[in-house]
DOZA-483901 format. One record per residue (C-alpha): residue in three letters; x, y negated, z. Coordinates in steps of 0.001 Angstrom, whole numbers, plus 524288, in hexadecimal, padded with zeros to 5 digits. Layout:
<site residuo="ALA" east="X" north="Y" up="Z"/>
...
END
This chain:
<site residuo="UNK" east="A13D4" north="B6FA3" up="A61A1"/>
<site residuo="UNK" east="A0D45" north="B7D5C" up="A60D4"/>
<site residuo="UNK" east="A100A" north="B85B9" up="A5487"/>
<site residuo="UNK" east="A0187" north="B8631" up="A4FB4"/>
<site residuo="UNK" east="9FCBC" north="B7862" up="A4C12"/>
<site residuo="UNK" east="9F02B" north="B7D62" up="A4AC6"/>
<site residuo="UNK" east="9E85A" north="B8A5C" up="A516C"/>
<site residuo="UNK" east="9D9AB" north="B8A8A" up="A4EC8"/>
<site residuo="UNK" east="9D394" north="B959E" up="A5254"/>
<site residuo="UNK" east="9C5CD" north="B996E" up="A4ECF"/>
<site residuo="UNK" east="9C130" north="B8C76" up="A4ACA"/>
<site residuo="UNK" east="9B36E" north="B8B19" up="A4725"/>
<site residuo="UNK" east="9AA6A" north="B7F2A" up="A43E1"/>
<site residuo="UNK" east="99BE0" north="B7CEE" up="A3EB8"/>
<site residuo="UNK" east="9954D" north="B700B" up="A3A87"/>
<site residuo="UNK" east="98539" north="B6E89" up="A3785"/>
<site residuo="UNK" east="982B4" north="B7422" up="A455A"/>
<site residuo="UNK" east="98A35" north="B8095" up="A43FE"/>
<site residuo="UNK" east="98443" north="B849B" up="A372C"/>
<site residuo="UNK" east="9910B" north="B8053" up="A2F72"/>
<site residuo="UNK" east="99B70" north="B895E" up="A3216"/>
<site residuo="UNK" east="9AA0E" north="B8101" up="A2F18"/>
<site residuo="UNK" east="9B1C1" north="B8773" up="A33E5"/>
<site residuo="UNK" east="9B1C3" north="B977B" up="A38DA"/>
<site residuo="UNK" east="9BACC" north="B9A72" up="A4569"/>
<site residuo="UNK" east="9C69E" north="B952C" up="A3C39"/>
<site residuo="UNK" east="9D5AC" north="B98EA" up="A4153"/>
<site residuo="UNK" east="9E3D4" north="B95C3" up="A3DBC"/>
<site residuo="UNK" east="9EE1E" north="B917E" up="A4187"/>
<site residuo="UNK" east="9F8D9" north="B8856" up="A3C8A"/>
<site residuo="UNK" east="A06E1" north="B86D8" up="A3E77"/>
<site residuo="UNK" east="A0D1C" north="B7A3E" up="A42CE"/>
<site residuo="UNK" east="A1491" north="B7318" up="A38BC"/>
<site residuo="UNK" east="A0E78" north="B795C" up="A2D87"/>
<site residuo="UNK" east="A01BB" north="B779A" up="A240A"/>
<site residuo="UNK" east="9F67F" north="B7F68" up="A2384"/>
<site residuo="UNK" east="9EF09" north="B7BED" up="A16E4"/>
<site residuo="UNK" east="9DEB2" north="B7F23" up="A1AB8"/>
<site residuo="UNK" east="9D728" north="B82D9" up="A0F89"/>
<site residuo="UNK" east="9C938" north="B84E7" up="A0AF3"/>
<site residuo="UNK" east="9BD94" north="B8122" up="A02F5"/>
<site residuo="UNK" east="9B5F9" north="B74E9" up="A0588"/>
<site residuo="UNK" east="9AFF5" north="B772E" up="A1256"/>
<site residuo="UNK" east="9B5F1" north="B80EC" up="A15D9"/>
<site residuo="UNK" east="9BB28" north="B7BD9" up="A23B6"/>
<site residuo="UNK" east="9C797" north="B7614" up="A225A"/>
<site residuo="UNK" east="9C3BF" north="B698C" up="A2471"/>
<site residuo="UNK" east="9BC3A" north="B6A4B" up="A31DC"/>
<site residuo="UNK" east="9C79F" north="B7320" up="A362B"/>
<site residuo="UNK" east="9CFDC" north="B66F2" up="A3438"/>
<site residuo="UNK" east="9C60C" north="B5DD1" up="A3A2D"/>
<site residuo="UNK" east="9C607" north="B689D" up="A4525"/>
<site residuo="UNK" east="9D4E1" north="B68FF" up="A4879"/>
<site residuo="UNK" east="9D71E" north="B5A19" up="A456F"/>
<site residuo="UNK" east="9CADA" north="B58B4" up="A51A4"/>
<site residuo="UNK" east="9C1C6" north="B52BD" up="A49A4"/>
<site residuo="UNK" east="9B8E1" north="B5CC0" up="A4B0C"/>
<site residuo="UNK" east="9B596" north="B66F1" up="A565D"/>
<site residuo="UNK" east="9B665" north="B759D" up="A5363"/>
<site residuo="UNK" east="9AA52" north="B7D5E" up="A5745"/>
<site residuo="UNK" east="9B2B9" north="B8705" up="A5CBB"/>
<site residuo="UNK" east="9C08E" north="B8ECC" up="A5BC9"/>
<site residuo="UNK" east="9CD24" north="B8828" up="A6023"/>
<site residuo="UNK" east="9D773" north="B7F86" up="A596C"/>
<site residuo="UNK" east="9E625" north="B7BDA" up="A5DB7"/>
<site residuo="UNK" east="9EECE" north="B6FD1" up="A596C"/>
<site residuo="UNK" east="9FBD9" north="B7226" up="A5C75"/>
<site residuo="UNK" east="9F824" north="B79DC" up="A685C"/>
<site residuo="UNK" east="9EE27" north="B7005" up="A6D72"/>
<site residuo="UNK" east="9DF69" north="B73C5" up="A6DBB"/>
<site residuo="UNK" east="9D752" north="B6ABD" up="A634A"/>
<site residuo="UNK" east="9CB05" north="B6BEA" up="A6CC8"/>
<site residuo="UNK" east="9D149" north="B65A7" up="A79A3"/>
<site residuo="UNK" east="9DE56" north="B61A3" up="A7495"/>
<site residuo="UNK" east="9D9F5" north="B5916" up="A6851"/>
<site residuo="UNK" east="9DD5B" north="B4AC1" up="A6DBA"/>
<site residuo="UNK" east="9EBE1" north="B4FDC" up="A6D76"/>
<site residuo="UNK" east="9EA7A" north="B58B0" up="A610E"/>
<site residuo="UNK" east="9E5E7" north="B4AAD" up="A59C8"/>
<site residuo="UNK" east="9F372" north="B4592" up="A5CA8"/>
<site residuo="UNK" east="9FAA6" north="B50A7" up="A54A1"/>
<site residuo="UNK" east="9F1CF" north="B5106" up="A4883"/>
<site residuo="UNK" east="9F070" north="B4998" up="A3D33"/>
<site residuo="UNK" east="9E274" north="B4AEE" up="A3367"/>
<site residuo="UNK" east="9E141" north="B4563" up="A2409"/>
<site residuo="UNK" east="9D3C3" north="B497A" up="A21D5"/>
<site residuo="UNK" east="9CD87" north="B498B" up="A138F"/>
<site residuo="UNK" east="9CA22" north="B3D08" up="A1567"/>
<site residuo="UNK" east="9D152" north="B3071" up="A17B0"/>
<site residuo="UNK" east="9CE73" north="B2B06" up="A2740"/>
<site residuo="UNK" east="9D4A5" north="B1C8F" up="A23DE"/>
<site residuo="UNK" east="9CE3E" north="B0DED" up="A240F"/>
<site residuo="UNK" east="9CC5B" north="B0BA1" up="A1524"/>
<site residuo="UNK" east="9CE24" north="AFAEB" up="A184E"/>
<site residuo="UNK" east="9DC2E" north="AFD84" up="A202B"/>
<site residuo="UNK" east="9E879" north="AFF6B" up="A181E"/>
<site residuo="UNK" east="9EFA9" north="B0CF4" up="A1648"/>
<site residuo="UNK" east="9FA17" north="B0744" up="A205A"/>
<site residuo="UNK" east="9EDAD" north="B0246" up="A2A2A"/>
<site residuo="UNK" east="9E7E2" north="B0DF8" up="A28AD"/>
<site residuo="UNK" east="9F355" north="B1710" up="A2D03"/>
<site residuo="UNK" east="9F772" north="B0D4B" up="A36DE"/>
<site residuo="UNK" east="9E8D8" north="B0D75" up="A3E26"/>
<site residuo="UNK" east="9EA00" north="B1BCC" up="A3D21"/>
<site residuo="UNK" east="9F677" north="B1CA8" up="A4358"/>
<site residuo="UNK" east="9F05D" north="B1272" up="A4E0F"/>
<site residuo="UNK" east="9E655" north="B1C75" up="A4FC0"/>
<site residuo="UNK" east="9F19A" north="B2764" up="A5228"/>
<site residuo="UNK" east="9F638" north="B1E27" up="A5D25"/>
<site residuo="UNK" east="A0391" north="B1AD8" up="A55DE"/>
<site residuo="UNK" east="A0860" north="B0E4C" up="A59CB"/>
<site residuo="UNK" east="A05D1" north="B0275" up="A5212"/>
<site residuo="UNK" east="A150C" north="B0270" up="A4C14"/>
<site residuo="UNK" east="A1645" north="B1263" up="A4A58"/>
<site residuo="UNK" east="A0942" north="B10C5" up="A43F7"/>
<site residuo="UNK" east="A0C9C" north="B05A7" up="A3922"/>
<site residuo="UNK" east="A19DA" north="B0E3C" up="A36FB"/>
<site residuo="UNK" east="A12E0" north="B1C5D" up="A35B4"/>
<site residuo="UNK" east="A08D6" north="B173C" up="A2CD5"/>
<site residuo="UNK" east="A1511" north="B1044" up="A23AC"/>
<site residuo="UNK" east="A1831" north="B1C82" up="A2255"/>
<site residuo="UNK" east="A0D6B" north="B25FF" up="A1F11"/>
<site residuo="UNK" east="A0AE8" north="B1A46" up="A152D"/>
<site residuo="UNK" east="A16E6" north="B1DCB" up="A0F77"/>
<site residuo="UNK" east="A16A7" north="B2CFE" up="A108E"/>
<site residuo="UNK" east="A09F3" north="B2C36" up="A08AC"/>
<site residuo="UNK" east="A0E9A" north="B2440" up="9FE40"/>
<site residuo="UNK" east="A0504" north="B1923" up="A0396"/>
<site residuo="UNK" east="A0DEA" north="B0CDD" up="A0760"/>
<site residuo="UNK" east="A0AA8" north="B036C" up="9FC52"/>
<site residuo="UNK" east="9FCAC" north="B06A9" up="9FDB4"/>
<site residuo="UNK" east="9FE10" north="B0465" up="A0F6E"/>
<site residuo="UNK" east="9F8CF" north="AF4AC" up="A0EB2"/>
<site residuo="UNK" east="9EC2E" north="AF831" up="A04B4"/>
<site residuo="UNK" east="9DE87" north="AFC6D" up="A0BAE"/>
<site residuo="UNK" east="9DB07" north="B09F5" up="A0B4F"/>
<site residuo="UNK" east="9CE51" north="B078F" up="A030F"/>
<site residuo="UNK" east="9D9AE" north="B05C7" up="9F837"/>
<site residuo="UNK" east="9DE4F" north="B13FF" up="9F7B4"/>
<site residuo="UNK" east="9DD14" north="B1D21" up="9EEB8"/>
<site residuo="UNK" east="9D7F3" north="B2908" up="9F2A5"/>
<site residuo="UNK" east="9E6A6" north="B2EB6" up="9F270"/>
<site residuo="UNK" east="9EA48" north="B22D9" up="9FC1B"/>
<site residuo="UNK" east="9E053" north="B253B" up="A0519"/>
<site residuo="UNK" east="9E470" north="B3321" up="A0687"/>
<site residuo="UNK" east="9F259" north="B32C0" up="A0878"/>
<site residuo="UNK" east="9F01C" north="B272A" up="A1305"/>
<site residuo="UNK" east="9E63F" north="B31F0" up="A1932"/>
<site residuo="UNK" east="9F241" north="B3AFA" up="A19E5"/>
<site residuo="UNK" east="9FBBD" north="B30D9" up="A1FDF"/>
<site residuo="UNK" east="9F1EF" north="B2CA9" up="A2ACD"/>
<site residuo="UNK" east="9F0ED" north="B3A7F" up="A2F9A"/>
<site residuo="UNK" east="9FF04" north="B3950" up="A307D"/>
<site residuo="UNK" east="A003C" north="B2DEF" up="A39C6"/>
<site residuo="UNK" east="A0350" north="B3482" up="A4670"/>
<site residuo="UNK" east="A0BFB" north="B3FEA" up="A4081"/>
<site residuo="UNK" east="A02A0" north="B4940" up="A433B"/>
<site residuo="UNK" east="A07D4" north="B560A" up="A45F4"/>
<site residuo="UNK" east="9FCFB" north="B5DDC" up="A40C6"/>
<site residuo="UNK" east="9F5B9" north="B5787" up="A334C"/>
<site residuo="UNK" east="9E821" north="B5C2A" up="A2E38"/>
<site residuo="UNK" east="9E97D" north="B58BE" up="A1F8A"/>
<site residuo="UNK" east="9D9C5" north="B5B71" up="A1AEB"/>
<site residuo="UNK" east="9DA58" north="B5B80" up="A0C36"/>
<site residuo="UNK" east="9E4F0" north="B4FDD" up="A0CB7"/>
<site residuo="UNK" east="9E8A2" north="B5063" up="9FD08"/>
<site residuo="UNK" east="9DA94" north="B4F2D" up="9F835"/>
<site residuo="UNK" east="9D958" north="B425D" up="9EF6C"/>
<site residuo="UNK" east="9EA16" north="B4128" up="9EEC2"/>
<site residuo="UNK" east="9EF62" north="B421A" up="9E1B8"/>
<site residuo="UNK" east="9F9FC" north="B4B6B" up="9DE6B"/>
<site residuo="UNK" east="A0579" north="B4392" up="9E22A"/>
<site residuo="UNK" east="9FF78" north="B3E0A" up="9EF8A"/>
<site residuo="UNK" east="9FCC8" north="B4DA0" up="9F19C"/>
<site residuo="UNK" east="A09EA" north="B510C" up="9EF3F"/>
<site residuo="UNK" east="A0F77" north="B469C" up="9F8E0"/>
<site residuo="UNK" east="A0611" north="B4A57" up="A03E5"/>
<site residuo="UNK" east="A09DE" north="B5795" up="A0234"/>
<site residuo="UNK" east="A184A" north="B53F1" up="A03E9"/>
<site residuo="UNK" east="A12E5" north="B4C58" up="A0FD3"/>
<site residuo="UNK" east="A0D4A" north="B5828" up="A152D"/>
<site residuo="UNK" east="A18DB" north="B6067" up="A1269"/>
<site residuo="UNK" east="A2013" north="B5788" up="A1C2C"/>
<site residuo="UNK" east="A1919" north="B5562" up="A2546"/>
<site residuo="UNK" east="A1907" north="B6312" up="A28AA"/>
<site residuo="UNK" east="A265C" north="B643C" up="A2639"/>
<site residuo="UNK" east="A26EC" north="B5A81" up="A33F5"/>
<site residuo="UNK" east="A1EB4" north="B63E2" up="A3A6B"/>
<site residuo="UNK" east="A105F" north="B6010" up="A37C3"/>
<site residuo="UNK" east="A06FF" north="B6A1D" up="A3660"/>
<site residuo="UNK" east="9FBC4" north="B6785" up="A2BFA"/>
<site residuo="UNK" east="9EFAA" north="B6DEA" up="A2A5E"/>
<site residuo="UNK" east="9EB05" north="B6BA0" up="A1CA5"/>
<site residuo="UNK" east="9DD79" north="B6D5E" up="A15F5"/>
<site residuo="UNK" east="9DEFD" north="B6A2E" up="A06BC"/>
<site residuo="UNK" east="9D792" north="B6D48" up="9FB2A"/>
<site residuo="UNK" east="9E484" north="B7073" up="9F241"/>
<site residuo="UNK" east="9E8B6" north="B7E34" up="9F41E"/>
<site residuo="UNK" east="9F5FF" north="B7871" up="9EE1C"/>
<site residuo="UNK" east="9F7DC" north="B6F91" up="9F8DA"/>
<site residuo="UNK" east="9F4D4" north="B7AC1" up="A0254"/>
<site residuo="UNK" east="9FE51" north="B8381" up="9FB84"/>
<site residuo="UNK" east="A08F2" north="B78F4" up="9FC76"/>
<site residuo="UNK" east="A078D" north="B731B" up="A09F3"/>
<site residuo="UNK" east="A0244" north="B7F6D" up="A1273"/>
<site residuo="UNK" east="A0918" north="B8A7F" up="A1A21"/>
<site residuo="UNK" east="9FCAC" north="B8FDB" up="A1E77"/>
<site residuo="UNK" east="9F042" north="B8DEE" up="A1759"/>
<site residuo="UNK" east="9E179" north="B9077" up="A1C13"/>
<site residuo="UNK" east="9D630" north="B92EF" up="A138D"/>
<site residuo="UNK" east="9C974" north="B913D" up="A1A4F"/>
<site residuo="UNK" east="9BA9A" north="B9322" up="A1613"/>
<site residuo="UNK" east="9ABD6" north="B91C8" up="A1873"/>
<site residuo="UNK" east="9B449" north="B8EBC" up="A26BB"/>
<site residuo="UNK" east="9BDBD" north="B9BBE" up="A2845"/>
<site residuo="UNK" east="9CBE7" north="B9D28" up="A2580"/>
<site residuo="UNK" east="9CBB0" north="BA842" up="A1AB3"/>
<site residuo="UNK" east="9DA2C" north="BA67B" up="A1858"/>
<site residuo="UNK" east="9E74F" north="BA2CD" up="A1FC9"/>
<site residuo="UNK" east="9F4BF" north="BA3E3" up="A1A7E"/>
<site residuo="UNK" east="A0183" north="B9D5B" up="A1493"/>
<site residuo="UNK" east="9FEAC" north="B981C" up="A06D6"/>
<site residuo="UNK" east="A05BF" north="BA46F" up="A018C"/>
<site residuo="UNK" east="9FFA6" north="BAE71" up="A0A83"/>
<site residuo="UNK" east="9F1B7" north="BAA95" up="A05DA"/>
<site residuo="UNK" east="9F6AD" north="BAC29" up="9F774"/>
<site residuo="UNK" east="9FDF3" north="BB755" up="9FA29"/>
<site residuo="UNK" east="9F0DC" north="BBE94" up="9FFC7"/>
<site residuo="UNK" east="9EAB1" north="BBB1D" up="9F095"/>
<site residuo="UNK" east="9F341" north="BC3B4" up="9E8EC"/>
<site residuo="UNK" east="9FFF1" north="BC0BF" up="9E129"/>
<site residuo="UNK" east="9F83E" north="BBA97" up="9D469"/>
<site residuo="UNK" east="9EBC0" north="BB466" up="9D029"/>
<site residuo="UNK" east="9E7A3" north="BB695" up="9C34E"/>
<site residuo="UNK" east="9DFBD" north="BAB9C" up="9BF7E"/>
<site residuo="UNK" east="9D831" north="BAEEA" up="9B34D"/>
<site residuo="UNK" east="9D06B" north="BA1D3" up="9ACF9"/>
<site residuo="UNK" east="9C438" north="BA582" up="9A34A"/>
<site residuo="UNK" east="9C0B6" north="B9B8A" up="99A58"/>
<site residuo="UNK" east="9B1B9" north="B99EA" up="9A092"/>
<site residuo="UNK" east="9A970" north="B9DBB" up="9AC30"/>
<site residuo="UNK" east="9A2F5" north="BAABC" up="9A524"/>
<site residuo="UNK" east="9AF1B" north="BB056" up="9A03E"/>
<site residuo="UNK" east="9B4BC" north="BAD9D" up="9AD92"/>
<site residuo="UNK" east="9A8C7" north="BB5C4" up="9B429"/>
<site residuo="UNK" east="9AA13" north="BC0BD" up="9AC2C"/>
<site residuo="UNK" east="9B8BB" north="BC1A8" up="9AD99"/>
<site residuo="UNK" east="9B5FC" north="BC169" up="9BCE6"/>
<site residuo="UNK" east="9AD0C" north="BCDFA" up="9B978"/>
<site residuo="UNK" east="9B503" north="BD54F" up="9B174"/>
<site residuo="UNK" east="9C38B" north="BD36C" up="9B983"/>
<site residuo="UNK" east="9BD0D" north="BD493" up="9C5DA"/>
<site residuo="UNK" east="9B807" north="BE2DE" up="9C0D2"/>
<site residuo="UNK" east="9C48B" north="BE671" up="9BD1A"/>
<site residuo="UNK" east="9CEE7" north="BE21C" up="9C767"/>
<site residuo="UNK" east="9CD73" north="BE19A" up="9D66F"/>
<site residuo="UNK" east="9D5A8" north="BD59B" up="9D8BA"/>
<site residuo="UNK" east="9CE8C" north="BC90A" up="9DF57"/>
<site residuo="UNK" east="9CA6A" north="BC060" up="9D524"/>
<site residuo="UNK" east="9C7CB" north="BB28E" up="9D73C"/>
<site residuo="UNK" east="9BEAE" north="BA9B4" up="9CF68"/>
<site residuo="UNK" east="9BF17" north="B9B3F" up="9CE29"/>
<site residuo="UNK" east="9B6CC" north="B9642" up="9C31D"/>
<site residuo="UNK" east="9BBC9" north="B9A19" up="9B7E3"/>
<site residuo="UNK" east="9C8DB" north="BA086" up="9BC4E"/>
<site residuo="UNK" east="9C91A" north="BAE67" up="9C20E"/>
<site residuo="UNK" east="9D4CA" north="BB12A" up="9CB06"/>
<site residuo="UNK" east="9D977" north="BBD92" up="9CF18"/>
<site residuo="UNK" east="9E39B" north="BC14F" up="9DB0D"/>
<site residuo="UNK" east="9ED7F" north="BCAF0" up="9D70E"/>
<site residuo="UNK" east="9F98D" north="BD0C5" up="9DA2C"/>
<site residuo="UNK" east="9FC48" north="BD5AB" up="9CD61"/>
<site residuo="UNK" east="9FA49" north="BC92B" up="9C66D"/>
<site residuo="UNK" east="A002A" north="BCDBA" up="9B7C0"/>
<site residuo="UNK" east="9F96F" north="BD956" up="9B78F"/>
<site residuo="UNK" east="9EC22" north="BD5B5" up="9BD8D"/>
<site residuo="UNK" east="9EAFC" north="BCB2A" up="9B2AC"/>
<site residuo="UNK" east="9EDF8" north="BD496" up="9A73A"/>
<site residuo="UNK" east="9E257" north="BDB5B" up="9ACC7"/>
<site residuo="UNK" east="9D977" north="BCF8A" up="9AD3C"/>
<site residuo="UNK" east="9DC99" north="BCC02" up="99F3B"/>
<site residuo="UNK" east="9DA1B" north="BD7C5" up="99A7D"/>
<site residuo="UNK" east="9CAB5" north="BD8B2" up="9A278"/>
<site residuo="UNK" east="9CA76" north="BCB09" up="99D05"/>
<site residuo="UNK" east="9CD7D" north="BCE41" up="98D39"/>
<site residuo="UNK" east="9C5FC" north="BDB03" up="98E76"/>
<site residuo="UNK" east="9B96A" north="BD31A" up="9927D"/>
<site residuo="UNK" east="9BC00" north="BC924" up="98778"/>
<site residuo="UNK" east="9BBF1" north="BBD35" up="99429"/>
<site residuo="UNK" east="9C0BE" north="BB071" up="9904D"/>
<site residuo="UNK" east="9CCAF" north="BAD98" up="9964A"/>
<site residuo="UNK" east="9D3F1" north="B9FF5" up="9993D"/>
<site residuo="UNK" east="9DFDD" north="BA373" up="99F75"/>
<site residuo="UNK" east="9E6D0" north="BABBA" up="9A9BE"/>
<site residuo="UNK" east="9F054" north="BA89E" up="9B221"/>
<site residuo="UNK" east="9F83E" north="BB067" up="9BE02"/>
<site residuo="UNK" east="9FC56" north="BAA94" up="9C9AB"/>
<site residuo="UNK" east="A013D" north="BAAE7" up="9D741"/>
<site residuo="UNK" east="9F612" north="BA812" up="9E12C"/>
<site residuo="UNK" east="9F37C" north="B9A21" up="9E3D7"/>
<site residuo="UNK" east="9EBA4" north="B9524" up="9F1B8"/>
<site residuo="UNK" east="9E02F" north="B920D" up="9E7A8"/>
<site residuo="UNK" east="9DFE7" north="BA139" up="9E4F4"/>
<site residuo="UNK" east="9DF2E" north="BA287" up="9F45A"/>
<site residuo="UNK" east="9D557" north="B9896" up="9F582"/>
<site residuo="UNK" east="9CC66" north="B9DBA" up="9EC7E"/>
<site residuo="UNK" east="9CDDF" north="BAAAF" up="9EF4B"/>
<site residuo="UNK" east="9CA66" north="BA7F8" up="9FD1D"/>
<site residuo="UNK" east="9C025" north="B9DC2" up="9FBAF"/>
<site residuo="UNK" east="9BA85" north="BA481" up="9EEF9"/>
<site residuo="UNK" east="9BAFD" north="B93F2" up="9EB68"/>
<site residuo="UNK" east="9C4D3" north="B8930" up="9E8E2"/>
<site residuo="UNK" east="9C939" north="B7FC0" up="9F262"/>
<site residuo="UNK" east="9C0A9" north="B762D" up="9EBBA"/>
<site residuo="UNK" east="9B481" north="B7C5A" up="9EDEC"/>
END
């Protein structure tokens, strides 16, 4: 098995007859057997670069390895070794959870008695067994998810595309798919993993991506990025919209430290944390601004985002 599970190299991809750029000669790499967590605003790319490496879709041009073997004229083999849970469920709504997974594992090729006992099982990883004789139709939306997850497990894939995968789960089906996650890798699977949680990134990657408008702007451990943002964020909260604009004014003519604004809450990157927010309170007393609260922190990957982006994963 080669040491990079995945090599792209100047990927880039357009829709509306070339006048929609997705994705801008895009390149990384990532290590077998670990997690790279891909980031970005809505449309920003992440998901066609899934659809692109899983073979859904075609690049327009640039290059991309799977374990060595070229996705343009290897991808009948490179289908065997990866697994996919898109951000949307691919499963019969009129089958059971245990049909479902079974037909899916048909589909895989398993035999007819590997498949019965695989799917027993993922039933049971996900917390799904008493729930494996009722149609799907009868999920909740939590349900439906988590049997998502265990069909892209079916033939132990060795590399697993995980496309916002905890979107709809409640906290405590979160927490047990990240535990799932966090073993599977453990027994060697690599996972490439889009999310819209920044705290799930944090967790679960060793190498995170931030992409946007279709260009990686930013590749790095989870601690590198933060490191590159300073030691603290001050995050200074004004009680409305105008005394938050006019505190932007006033600090920003006073300091040279990037400040960040989101709404209401003006953030600024230090590495002098204490000090720097003496400072700020006193610009903000001397101008008579209405303050809610201030608080000093180490940098989170919602700093990095932002600062980045200029937006928050949501947008």
């Amino acid at each position: 098995m080669s040491e990079q599970a995945i090599e792209v190299t100047d990927i880039s991809k357009t829709f509306a007859k070339g006048k929609v750029k997705a994705l801008d000669e895009v390149s990384f790499t990532v290590e077998t057997g670990t997690v790279l967590g891909l980031l970005g605003p809505n449309g920003a790319g992440k998901t066609t670069i899934v659809r692109i490496l899983t073979t859904i879709l075609k690049q327009d041009s640039g290059t991309a390895k799977i374990f060595g073997l070229d996705l343009s004229s290897q991808s009948h083999v490179i289908k065997r070794l990866i697994g996919l849970a898109g951000q949307y469920a691919a499963v019969d709504e009129n089958l059971t959870g245990f049909e479902n997974l079974v037909m899916i594992s048909r589909l895989t090729h398993l035999k007819k008695s590997v498949a019965k006992t695989r799917s027993l099982e993922l039933l049971e990883q996900f917390d799904l067994t008493s729930a494996k004789d009722r149609p799907l139709k009868t999920y909740s939306g939590g349900m439906r998810r988590r049997l998502d997850l265990a069909a892209s497990l079916v033939n132990n894939p060795n590399l697993l595309f995980l496309d916002e995968p905890t979107t709809g789960l409640d906290p405590q089906s979160r927490l047990m798919l990240w535990d799932s996650i966090q073993q599977l890798v453990k027994d060697g699977t690599t996972v490439l993993l889009t999310t819209q949680y920044l705290e799930e990134a944090d967790r679960l990657a060793d190498q995170i991506i931030v992409i946007d408008h279709g260009k990686v702007i930013a590749n790095g451990t989870p601690s590198d990025l933060k490191a590159q943002f300073g030691t603290s964020i001050i995050s200074v909260e004004l009680q409305d919209n105008n005394s938050a604009e006019l505190a932007k004014a006033k600090i920003q003519d006073s300091i040279s430290n990037k400040l960040i604004v989101d709404r209401n809450v003006l953030r600024i990157i230090s590495n002098d944390g204490p000090k720097l927010a003496l400072d700020v309170l006193r610009i903000i007393d001397a101008n008579s601004i209405n303050l809610a609260g201030l608080n000093i922190s180490e940098p989170s990957l919602d700093d990095v985002f932002l600062t980045l982006t200029g937006k928050t994963i949501e947008e």
